[in-house]
C-alpha positions, -999 to 999 in steps of 0.1 A, spaced: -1 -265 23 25 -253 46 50 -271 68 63 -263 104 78 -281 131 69 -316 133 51 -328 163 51 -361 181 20 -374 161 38 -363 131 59 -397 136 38 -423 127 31 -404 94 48 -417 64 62 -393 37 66 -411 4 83 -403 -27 52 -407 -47 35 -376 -25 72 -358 -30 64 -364 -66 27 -354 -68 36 -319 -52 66 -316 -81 31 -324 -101 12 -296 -86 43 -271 -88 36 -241 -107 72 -233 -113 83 -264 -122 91 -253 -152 117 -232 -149 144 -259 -139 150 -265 -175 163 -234 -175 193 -245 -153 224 -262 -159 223 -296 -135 250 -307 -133 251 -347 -132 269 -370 -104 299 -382 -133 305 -344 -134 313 -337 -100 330 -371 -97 353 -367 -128 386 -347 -130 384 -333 -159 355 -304 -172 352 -324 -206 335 -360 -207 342 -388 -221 313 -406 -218 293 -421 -246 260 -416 -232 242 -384 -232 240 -361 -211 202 -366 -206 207 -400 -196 231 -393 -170 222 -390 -133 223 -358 -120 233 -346 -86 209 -332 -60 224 -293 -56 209 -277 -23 241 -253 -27 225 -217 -41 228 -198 -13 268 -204 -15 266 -210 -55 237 -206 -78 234 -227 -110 243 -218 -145 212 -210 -169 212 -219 -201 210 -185 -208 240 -172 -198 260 -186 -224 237 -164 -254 243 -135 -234 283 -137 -231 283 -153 -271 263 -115 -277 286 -98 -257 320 -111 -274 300 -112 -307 289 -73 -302 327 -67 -294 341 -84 -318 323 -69 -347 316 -41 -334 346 -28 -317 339 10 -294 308 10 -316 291 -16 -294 290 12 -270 264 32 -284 248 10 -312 215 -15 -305 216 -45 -326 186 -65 -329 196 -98 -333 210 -92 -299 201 -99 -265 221 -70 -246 217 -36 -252 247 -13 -261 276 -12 -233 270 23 -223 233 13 -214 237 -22 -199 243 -7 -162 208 11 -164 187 -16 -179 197 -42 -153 187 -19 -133 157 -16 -140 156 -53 -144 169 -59 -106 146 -30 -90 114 -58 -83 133 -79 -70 144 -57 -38 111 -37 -40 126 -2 -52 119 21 -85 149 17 -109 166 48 -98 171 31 -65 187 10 -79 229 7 -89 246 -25 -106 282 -26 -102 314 -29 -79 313 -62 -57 293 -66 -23 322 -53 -1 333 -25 -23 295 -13 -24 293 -17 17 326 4 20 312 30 -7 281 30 12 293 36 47 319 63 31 287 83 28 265 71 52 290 71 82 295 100 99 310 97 132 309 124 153 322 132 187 291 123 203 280 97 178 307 72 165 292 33 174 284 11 144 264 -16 153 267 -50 141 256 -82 148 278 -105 164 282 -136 143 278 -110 109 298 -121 81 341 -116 86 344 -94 53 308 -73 67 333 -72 104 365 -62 84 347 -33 66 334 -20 98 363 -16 113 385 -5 87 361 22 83 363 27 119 398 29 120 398 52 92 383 77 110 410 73 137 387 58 161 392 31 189 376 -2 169 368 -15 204 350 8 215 333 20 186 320 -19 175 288 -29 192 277 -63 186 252 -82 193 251 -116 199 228 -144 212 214 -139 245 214 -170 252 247 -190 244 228 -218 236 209 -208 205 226 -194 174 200 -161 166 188 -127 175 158 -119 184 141 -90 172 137 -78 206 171 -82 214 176 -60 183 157 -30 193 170 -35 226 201 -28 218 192 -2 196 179 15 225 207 15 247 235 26 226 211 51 205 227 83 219 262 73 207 254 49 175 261 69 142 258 35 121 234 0 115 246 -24 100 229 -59 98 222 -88 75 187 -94 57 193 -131 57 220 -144 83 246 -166 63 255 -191 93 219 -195 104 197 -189 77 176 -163 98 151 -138 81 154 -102 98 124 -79 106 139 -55 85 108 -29 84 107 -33 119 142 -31 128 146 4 100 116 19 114 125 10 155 166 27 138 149 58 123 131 70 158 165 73 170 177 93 144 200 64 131 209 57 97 205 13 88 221 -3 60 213 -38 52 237 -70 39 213 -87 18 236 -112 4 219 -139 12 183 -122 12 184 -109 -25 166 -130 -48 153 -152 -17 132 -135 2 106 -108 -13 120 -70 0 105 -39 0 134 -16 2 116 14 -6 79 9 14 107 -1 44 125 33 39 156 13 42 183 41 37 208 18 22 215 -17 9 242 -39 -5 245 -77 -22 263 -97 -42 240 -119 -75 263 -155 -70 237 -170 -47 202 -172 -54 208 -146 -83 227 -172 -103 255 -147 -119 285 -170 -112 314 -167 -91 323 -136 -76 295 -120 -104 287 -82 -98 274 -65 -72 245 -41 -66 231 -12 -42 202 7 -29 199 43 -17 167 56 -7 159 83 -31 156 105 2 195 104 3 196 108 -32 186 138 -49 208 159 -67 204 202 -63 221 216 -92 216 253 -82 233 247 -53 264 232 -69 261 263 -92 261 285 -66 291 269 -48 276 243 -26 278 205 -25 240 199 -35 245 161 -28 253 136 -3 286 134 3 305 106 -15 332 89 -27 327 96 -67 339 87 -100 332 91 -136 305 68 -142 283 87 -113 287 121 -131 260 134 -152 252 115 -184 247 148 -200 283 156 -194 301 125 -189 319 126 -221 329 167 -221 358 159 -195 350 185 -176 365 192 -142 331 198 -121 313 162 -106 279 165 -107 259 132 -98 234 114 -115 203 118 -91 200 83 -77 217 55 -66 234 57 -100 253 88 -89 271 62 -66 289 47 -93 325 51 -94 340 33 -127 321 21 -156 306 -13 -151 322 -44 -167 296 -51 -190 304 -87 -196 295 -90 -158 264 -77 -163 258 -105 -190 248 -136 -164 227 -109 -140 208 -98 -176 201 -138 -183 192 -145 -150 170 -116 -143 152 -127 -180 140 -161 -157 128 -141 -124 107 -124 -150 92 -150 -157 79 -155 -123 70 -133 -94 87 -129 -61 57 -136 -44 54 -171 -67 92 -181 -61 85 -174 -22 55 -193 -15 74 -218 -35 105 -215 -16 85 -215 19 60 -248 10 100 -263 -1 119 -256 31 87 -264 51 89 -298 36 126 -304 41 121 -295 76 94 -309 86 112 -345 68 142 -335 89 126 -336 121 106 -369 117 134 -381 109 146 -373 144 117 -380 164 114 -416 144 152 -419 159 144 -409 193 110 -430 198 131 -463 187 157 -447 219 182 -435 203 198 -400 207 191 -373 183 217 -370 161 215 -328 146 194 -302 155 179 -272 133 192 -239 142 173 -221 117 144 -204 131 109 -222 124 88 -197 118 82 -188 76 87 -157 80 115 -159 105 137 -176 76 143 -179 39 152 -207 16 183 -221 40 180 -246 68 212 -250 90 216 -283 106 240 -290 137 252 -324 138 263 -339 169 304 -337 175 328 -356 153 296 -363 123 307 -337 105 336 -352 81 319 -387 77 286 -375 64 301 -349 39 318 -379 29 288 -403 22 265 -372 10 292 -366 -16 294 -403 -28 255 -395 -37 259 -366 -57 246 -343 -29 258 -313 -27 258 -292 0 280 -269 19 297 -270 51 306 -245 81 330 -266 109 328 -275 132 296 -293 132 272 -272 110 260 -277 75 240 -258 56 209 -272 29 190 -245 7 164 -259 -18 159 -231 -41 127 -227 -55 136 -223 -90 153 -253 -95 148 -279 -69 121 -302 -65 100 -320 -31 114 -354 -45 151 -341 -44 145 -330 -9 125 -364 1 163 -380 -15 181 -357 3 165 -360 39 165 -409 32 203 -404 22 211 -378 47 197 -401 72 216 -427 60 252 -406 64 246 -396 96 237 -434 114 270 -447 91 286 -414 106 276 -422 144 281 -458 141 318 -459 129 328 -427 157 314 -453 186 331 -479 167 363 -455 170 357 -450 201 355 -486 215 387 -489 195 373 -510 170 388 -489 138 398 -453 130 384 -430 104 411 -428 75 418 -395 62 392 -363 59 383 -342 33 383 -305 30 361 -297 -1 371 -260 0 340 -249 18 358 -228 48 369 -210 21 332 -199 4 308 -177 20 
């Protein structure tokens, strides 16, 4: 069963709990929230991280978290991976380096890097030696474009898209500037064509493409927009790139671990994310990258005879050779792969929460957590806009609109809702008071993402009956403001301007 936009006929339809409940029945992942930390409605409310409540935590409510494309949930597995971690070090001391220990989860620190690697490469659709796990998102995009962008005097433009993420702008032109180039007229962006609507099209991609081809050195765009929750065409947009002679990099922040990717079969040349959102590694957790293994061999003859024999690079230690990493020697020679990108060694207690993490998408497919994911968001939507349409049959004015694209494969997990001006504040508020948690981008916008391996068609059916609810207690006390009847008291801001 699949959802889309509801129609007019959809209105007189009722969605119960008891279906929302039925399809958690039939839900062939449904096992894998136990592997999550929820947390409950007293531990959001309470100001300290210790309870004091004499219940259990099983008996508590918990909250309903739609939040894992800013923040992904704990697994319970994390917690045995750090405790090996600290145990290996502790006891082990610079042996844990090089030493396996079976009673142990993680494999010695010199080898962690590789084996998440090989870990992460199904889940962007590369082999493992496309694969790099290390640095953070915007220090992998700025190594990446130190080798990948080559301005010359006849090629120099990067382009962008317009409403891209500020650290994904800030790299850009830093590197840019870096070269000693104008930022303004080196920055081509692309923004809506029509100011109305908040994406891209795909046309309006290529389009662009097109006319700044013979000057464009660099491509740079998001696999899943962060504001809008908008699904790229990224084989199409690489492949329309490459018959220009353009090299494309992709942002998958918020496409890693949401959508299924085919990094390789797309002959994406490079690729960047972070593993906080639907990855589940924590706050600010480590990074990862692609390179097409076109981009990545190593030709050691040539370096012998006196050539480069690689892409050129910004390069460290931990990219060098394994066979020679530890002689000290003077010469870089990169590992052949993405792992030649590496500059330092890895922090290997970061690796810890990607390792438990990765240990649940194993037990799935990314084709199971899509479908999933795309019957989920289908659902929320199509609750979202009967919602709406009940409203505006009894003659009353819609009160937010979806700005995420409709079509599946036009999105991923994420809906982004606009709510009319001045609704904002009062239905974080009232959300909040449930245990809902969402997140928030002002003015007017906030954004919902039931993730597949942890939320449920009955949270969603709670979400949509309480979000409802904020957002008629929202309208009524701004006309009540406005007819001068009261005044909202005091606002909240949760923190969200500040989280991706």
């Amino acid at each position: 069963m699949l959802w889309g936009r509801a129609s007019k006929e959809a209105i007189g339809k009722e969605y119960t709990r008891e279906e929302a409940l039925q399809l958690d029945g039939s839900d062939t992942l449904r096992h894998l929230r136990s592997e999550f930390i929820i947390p409950t409605k007293d531990d959001l409310r309470r100001k300290t991280l210790s309870s004091q409540a004499t219940c259990t935590r099983a008996q508590e409510a918990l909250c309903i978290y739609l939040c894992g494309n800013s923040l992904g949930l704990q697994p319970h597995r994390t917690t045995h991976y750090i405790n090996d971690y600290m145990k290996a070090w502790a006891t082990k001391g610079v042996f844990g380096h090089f030493k396996a220990h079976p009673d142990s989860k993680i494999p010695p620190f010199v080898n962690i890097d590789d084996v998440a690697a090989q870990q992460m490469a199904p889940i962007v659709g590369a082999s493992a030696s496309e694969v790099a796990v290390m640095e953070t998102l915007s220090a992998n995009l700025h190594l990446m474009m130190a080798s990948f962008y080559r301005p010359t005097e006849e090629r120099y433009k990067i382009i962008l898209e317009g409403k891209a993420f500020p650290s994904d702008q800030y790299a850009v032109e830093s590197q840019i500037r870096h070269h000693g180039l104008d930022a303004a007229q080196a920055m081509v962006s692309i923004a809506p064509a029509d100011p109305t609507q908040a994406t891209v099209t795909t046309s309006q991609i290529l389009t662009a493409i097109d006319e700044h081809a013979s000057t464009t050195a660099l491509i740079l765009l998001p696999g899943v927009q962060y504001y809008t929750g908008q699904f790229f065409d990224i084989e199409i947009i690489t492949a329309h790139a490459h018959s220009h002679g353009i090299i494309i990099g992709w942002d998958l922040a918020h496409a890693v671990g949401n959508v299924e990717l085919l990094l390789h079969d797309w002959d994406v040349d490079f690729a960047v994310w972070c593993s906080y959102k639907y990855l589940n590694c924590g706050p600010g957790a480590i990074g990862g990258l692609f390179v097409h293994e076109n981009h990545s061999q190593v030709d050691k003859k040539a370096i012998e005879d006196g050539h480069e024999g690689y892409r050129p690079r910004l390069s460290g230690w931990w990219g060098g050779d394994k066979a020679t990493r530890f002689q000290m020697g003077g010469q870089f020679i990169p590992i052949p792969g993405a792992a030649g990108f590496q500059v330092g060694n890895p922090c290997a207690l970061a690796i810890c929460p990607l390792l438990a993490s990765l240990e649940i998408f194993a037990l799935a497919s990314m084709s199971a957590v899509r479908s999933k994911s795309i019957m989920l968001t289908g659902y929320l939507e199509e609750l979202l806009q009967r919602s709406n349409l009940r409203a505006t049959a009894d003659g009353m004015d819609e009160l937010y609109w979806i700005i995420t694209p409709s079509g599946i494969t036009e999105r991923g997990a994420q809906l982004s809702i606009r709510l009319r001006p001045g609704l904002l504040e009062g239905v974080l508020v009232e959300l909040e008071e449930q245990g809902i948690v969402v997140d928030e981008r002002k003015p007017d916008v906030i954004r919902v993402a039931p993730a597949p391996l942890y939320n449920t068609f009955s949270e969603v059916w709670d979400f949509v009956a309480i979000f409802e609810l904020a957002c008629t207690k929202a309208n009524n006390r701004k006309t009540s403001e406005s007819q001068g009847s009261g005044a909202l008291g005091g606002t909240e801001d949760n923190g969200w301007s500040l989280i991706k």
